[in-house]
C-alpha positions in Angstrom: 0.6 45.1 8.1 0.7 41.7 6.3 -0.9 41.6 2.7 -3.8 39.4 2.0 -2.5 36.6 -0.2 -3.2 36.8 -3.6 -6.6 34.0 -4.9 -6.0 31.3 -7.5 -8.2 29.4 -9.6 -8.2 26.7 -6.7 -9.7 28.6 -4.6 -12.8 29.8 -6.6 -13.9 25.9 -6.7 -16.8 25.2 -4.5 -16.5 22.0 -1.8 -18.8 19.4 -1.5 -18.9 16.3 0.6 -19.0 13.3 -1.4 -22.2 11.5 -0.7 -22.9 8.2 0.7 -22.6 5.9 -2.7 -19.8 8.0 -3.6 -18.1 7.1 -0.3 -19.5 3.6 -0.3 -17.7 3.3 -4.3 -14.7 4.7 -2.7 -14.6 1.9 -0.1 -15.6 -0.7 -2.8 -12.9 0.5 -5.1 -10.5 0.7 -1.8 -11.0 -3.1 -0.9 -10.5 -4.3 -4.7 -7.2 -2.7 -5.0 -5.8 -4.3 -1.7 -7.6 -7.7 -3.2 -5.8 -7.3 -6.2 -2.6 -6.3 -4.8 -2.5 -9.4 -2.3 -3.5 -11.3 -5.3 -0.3 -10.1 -7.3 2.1 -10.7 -4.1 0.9 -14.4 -3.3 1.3 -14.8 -7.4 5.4 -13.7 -6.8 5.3 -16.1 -3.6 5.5 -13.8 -0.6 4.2 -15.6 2.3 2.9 -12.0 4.1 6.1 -12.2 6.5 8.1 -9.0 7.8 12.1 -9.5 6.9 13.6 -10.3 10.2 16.8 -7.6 8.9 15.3 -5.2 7.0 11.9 -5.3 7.7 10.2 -5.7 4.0 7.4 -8.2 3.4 9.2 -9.6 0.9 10.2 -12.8 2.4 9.2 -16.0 -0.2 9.8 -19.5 0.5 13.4 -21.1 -0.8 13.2 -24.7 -0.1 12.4 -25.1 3.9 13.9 -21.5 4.3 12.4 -18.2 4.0 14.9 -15.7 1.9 14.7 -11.7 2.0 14.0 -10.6 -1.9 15.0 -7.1 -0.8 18.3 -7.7 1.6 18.9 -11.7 0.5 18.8 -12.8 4.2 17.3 -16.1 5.2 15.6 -17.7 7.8 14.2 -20.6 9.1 17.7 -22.2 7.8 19.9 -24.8 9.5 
């Protein structure tokens, strides 16, 4: 016969749904990060490309090439 598991703090806190504005200021709060975040990237000169060889968004524009700030590859290069 298995033992009931022992109760913690964590589970003497009541649940409640967040309401509407809360959820709405979640979404709001949400949206202003990712502004701010593309803001910050475009600032270091990532052009929102995937890395052909490893994949990262971290390609920024070197001349008329493209170059990988993760791996170093380029692209676009002749």
């Amino acid at each position: 016969k298995a033992e009931p598991a022992a109760r913690t703090a964590l589970d003497e806190l009541p649940w409640q749904d967040p309401t509407p504005s809360q959820k709405a200021e979640a979404r709001a709060d949400a949206k202003a990060h990712a502004a701010e975040k593309r803001a910050e990237a475009k600032a270091q000169g990532y052009e929102g490309e995937a890395c052909g060889e490893c994949g990262n968004f971290t390609l920024v524009r070197n001349g008329t090439c493209m170059k990988c700030n993760t791996c170093g590859s380029t692209t676009g290069c002749s």
